[in-house]
N, C-alpha and C positions, 0 to 999 in steps of 0.2 A: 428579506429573510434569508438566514444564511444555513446553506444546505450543502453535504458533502455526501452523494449516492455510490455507495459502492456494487457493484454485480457481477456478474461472470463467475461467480462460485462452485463446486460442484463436489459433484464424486469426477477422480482422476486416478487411474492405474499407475502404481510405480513406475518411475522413468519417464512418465508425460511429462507434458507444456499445461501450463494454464496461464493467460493472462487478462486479469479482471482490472477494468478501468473504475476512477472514482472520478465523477462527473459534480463540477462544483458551481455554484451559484451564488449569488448575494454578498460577494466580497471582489475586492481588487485580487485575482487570483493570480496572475503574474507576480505580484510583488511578497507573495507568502512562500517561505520553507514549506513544500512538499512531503509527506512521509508517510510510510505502510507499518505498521507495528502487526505483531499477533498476537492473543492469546489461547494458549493450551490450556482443557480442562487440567484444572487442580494449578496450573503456573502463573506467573504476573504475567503481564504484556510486557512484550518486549520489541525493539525495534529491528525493522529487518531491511528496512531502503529509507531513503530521506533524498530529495532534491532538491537545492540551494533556487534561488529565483535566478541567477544565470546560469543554473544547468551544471554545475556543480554536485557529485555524487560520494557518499558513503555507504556500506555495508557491514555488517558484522563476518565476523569468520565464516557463521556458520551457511552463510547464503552467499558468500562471495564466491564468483565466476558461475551459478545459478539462476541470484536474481539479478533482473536489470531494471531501475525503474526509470521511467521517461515521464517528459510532461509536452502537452501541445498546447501554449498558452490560447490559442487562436478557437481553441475548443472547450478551455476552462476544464479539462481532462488531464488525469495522473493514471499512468499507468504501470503493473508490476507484473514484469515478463517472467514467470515459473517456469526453466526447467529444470530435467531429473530430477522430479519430484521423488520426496522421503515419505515414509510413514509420518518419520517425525514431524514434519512440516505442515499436517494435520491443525486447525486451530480456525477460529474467526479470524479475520485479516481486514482489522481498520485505516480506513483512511483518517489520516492528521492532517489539517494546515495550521499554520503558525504564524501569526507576524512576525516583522522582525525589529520593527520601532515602535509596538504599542505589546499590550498582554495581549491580544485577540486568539485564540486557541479553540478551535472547532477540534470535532471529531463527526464521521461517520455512524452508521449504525452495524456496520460488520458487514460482513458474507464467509458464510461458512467453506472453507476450504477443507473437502475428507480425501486421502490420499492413501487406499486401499486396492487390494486384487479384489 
């Protein structure tokens, strides 16, 4: 059965760190594309990190030199390093994995990240 837990969500004060792991199971997790999307009420999901299976990374503008995501094959864990956090950055924060030689495409169930005083 194939499972992707995400946690470590919270309330966090402008300018904090937060870094919530998404702990994965029931697939070959080494060999999958990695990645964190969010979404904001009322907006799509959008992508915010993504990890290649050899540790290869992208980000969008608006979370580069922010987030950092890493992965520990040896732990079947993805994780997305938050600093200077924004209001804006406010949102659920799913975990993705993806194959890369068949459709396989999981998703998480979210963790709420709120980023308020």
């Amino acid at each position: 059965q194939v499972q992707l837990v995400e946690s470590g969500g919270g309330l966090v004060q402008p300018g904090g760190p937060l870094r919530p792991p998404c702990a994965a199971s029931g697939f070959t997790f080494s060999s999958y594309v990695m990645s964190w999307y969010r979404q904001a009420p009322g907006k799509q999901r959008e992508l915010v990190a993504r990890i290649s299976s050899s540790g290869l990374t992208n980000y969008p503008d608006s979370v580069k030199g922010r987030f950092t995501i890493s992965r520990d094959n040896a732990k079947n864990t993805v994780y997305l390093q938050m600093n200077s956090l924004k209001a804006e950055d406010t949102a659920v924060y799913y975990c993705n994995a993806r194959a890369v030689l068949s459709q396989n495409d999981y998703w998480g169930q979210g963790t709420q990240v709120t980023v308020s005083s």
